[in-house]
C-alpha positions in Angstrom: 11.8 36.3 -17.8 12.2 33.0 -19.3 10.4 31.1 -16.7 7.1 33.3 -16.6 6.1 36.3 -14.3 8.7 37.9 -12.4 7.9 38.3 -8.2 7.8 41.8 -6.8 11.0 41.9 -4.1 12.0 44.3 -1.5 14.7 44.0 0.9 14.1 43.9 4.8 16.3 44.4 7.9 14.9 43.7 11.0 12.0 43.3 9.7 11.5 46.8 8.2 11.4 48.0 5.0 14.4 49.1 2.8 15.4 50.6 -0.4 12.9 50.9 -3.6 11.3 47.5 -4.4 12.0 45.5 -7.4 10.7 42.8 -9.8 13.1 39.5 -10.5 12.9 36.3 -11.2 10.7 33.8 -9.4 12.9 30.8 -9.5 16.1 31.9 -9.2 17.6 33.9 -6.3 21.0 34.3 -8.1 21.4 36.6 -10.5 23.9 34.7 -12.1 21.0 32.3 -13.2 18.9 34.8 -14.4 19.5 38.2 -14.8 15.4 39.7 -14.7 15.5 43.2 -13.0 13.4 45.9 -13.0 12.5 49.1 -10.2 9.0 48.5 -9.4 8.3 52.3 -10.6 10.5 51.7 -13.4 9.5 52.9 -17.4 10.5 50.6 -19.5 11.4 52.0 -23.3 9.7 49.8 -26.4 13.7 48.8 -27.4 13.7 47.1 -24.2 10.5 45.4 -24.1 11.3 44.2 -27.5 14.6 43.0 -26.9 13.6 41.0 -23.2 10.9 39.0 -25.5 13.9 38.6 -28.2 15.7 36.9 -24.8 13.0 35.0 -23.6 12.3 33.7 -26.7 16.2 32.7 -27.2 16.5 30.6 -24.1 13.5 28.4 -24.7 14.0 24.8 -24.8 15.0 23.6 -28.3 12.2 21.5 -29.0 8.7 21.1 -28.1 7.0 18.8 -25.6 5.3 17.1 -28.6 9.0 17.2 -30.6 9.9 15.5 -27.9 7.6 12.4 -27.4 8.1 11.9 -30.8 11.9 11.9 -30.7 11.6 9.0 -27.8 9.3 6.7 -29.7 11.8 7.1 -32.8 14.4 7.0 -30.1 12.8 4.2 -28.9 13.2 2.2 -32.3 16.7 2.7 -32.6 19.1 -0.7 -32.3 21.1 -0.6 -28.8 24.2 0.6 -30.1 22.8 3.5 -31.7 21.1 4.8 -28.3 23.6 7.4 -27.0 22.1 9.9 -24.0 23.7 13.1 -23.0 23.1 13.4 -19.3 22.8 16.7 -19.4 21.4 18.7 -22.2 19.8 17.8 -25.9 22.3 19.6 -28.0 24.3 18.2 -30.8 27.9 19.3 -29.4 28.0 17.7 -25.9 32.1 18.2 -26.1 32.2 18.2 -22.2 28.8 16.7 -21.0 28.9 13.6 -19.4 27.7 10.9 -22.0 25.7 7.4 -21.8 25.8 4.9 -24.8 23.5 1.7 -25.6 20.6 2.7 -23.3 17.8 -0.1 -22.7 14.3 0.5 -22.5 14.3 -0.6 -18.6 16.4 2.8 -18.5 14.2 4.6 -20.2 11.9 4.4 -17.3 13.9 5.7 -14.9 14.8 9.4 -16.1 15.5 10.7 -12.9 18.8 8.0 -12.4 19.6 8.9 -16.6 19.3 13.1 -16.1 22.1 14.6 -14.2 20.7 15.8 -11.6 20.9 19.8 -11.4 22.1 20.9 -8.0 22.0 24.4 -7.9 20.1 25.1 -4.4 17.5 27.5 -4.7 16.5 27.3 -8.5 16.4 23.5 -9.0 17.9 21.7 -6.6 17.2 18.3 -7.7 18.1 16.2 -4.6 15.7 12.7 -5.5 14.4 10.5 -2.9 15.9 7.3 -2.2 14.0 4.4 -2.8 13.4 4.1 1.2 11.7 7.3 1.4 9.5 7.1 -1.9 8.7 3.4 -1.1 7.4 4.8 2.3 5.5 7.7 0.0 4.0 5.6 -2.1 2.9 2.7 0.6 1.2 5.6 2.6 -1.0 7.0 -0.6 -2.2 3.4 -1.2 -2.9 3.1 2.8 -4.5 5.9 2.3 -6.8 5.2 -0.2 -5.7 8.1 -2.8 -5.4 7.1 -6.7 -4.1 10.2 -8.1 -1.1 11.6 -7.4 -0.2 15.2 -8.2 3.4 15.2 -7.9 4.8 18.9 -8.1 9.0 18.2 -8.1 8.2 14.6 -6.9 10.6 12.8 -9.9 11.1 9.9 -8.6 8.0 9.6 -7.1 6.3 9.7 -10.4 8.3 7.3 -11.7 7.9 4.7 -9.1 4.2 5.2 -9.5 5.0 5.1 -13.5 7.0 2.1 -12.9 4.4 0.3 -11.2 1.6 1.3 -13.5 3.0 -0.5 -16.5 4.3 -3.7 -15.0 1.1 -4.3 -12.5 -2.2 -5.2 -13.9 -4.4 -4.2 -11.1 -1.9 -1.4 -9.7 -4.5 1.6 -10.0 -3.0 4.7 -8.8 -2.1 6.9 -11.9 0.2 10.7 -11.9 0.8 13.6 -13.4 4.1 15.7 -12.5 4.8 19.2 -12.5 8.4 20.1 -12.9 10.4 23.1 -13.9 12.9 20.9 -15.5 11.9 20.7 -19.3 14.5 17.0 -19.7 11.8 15.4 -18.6 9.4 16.0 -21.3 11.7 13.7 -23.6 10.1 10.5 -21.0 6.5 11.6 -20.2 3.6 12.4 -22.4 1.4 15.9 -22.2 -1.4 13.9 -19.9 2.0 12.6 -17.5 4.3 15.6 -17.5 3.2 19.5 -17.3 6.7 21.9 -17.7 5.7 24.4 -14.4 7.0 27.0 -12.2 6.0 26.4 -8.3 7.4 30.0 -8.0 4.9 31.5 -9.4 2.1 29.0 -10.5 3.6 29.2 -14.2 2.4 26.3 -16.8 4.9 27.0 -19.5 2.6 25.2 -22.1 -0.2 28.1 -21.4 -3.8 26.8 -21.3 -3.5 23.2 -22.9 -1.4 22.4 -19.9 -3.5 24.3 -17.0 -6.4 22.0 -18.7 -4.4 18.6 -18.3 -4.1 19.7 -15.0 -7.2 20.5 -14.2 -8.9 17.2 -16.1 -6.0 15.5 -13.9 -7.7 16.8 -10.4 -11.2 16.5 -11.1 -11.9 12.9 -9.4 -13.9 10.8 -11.3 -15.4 7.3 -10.2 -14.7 8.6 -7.0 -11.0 8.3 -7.1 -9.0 10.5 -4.5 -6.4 13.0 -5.1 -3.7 14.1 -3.0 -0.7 16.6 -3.9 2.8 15.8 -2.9 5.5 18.2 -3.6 9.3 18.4 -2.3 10.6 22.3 -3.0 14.0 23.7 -3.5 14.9 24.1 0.0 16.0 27.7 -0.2 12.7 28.8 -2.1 10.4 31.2 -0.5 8.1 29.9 1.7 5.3 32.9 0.7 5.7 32.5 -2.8 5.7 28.6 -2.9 2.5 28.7 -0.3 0.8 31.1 -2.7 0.9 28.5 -5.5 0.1 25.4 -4.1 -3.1 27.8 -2.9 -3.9 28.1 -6.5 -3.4 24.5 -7.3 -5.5 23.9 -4.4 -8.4 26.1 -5.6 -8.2 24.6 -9.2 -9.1 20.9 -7.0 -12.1 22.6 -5.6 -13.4 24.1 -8.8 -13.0 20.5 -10.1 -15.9 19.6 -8.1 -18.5 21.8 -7.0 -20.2 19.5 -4.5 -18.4 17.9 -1.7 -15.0 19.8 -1.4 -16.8 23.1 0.4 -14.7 23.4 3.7 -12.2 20.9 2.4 -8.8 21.5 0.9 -6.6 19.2 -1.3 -5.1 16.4 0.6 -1.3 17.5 0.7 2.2 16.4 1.8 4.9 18.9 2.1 8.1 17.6 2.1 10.7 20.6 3.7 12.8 21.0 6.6 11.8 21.3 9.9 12.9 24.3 11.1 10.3 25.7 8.2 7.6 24.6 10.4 6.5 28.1 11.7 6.6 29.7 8.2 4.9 26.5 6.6 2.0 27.0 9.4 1.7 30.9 9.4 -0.3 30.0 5.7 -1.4 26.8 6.1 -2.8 26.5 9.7 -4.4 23.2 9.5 -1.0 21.8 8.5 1.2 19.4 10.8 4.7 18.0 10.9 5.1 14.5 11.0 7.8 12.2 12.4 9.5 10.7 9.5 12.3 11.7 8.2 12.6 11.9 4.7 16.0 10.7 3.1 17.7 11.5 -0.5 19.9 9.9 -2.9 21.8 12.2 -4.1 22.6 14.8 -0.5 25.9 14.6 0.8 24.0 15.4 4.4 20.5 14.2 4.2 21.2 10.8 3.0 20.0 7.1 5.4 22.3 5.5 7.4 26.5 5.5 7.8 26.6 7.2 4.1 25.3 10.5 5.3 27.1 13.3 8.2 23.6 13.7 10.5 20.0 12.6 10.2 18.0 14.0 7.7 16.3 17.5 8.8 13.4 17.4 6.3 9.7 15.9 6.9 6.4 16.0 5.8 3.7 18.4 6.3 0.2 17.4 5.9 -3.0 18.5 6.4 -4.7 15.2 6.9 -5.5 14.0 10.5 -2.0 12.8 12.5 -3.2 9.5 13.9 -4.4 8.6 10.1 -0.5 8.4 9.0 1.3 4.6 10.7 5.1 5.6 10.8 7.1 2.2 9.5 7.9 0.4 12.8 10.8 -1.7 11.1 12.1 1.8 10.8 12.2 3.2 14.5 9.5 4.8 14.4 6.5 4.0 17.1 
């Protein structure tokens, strides 16, 4: 479908088995979103192959990533006045999209507050970190002594690091993200930005992009790499463990000394009752304290603002007593 292989489904009740098993889309779970179905025994005709790749080919994005870095630097060029940004899509007729006019550069930095954010709950589900929680992030890779920063639909995170990177002389730690949503290839480079499915361990730019990646893990002048990814909440666990799995085998091919009974250092950032599912694949995982808060969640957001505390923390599979909790915060 158009965002790469479909997953093989079946439907369950009480934990058996029922009805024929089927092949839809990876990302989304409504059908409304994407429409990919097909019996698992199913033959499909030539007319319908051919018109599914006439679809797929139909709802790719408009431009390019490399259309797209060069639109910003022209973009870039333009007087204030003439910098108008749709929130929400790249098309000419924006009649109804919600519209932003003399954009500075300072802005331009901070795609993830430009981009409407896109809320649908199991495909995207782009609720961002608030500052609080990515500060916290970010102090605890540098604690930690990581420089590189895999962040797999970590926005914000990326752009704090980003951020940092270009303002600070001797701030070292450099990122790549991995995101499903294509807006943000008008911000980042290819060697910054990779258009991916964590679905199904899809690189949308084919084997250029799988190479960025894998140039991106391989740690040089001994620089350490850690992975920190924040999923759509109602994603399957199976199907997003499978991935990160591949994107930690790719980290041990990097290197074929030194990583032999390691894995990639990780942080999984999901909700706490996921803790049994997270753990039935990763067994060398553990939950952690903190609660992680977001900017943009009517329920999951710091302080008076939000209904209840936040549910969602991090998994890791780095030793417990390594990680200080922020006392100022609570937290002992």
């Amino acid at each position: 479908c158009p965002l790469g292989p479909a997953l093989l489904f079946v439907k369950t009740s009480q934990g058996k088995e029922e009805g024929r098993r089927f092949y839809a889309c990876s990302a989304c779970r409504d059908r409304k979103d994407c429409n990919f179905f097909q019996w698992e025994d199913e033959k499909v005709s030539e007319a319908r192959l051919a018109a599914r790749e006439e679809y797929n080919r139909n709802h790719q994005p408009s431009f390019t990533h490399r259309q797209n870095v060069e639109r910003y630097k022209n973009f870039v060029l333009l007087p204030l006045s003439k910098r108008r940004f749709c929130q929400e899509s790249e098309w000419e007729k924006h009649s109804d999209h919600q519209f932003l006019c003399d954009i500075s550069t300072a802005q331009l930095k901070s795609p993830s507050q430009l981009l409407y954010p896109l809320e649908n709950k199991k495909t995207n589900a782009q609720y961002l970190f608030a500052d609080r929680s990515c500060q916290f992030l970010l102090d605890l890779i540098l604690d930690l002594g990581f420089r590189r920063v895999l962040s797999v639909g970590t926005p914000r995170l990326h752009e704090m690091i980003q951020s940092k990177a270009s303002q600070e002389d001797d701030f070292r730690v450099r990122s790549l993200l991995l995101d499903i949503d294509f807006r943000y290839s008008q911000f980042y480079t290819e060697d910054e930005f990779c258009h991916y499915n964590m679905f199904n361990h899809f690189f949308f730019g084919g084997e250029a992009a799988r190479e960025t990646c894998r140039k991106f893990l391989y740690q040089g002048n001994g620089e350490r790499v850690i992975m920190v990814t924040d999923p759509p909440f109602g994603g399957l666990v199976e199907a997003l463990a499978s991935s990160f799995k591949k994107l930690m085998a790719m980290w041990k091919e990097t290197e074929k000394e030194g990583h032999n009974n390691q894995e990639m250092p990780m942080f999984w950032i999901f909700p706490y009752f996921f803790e049994s599912r997270i753990l039935e694949f990763f067994p060398s995982f553990s939950m952690m304290d903190y609660q992680v808060d977001y900017d943009n969640h009517a329920l999951y957001k710091h302080g008076k603002t939000g209904r209840r505390q936040s549910p969602v923390r991090i998994f890791t599979n780095l030793t417990p007593s390594m990680i200080v909790l922020p006392a100022e915060e609570g937290y002992r």
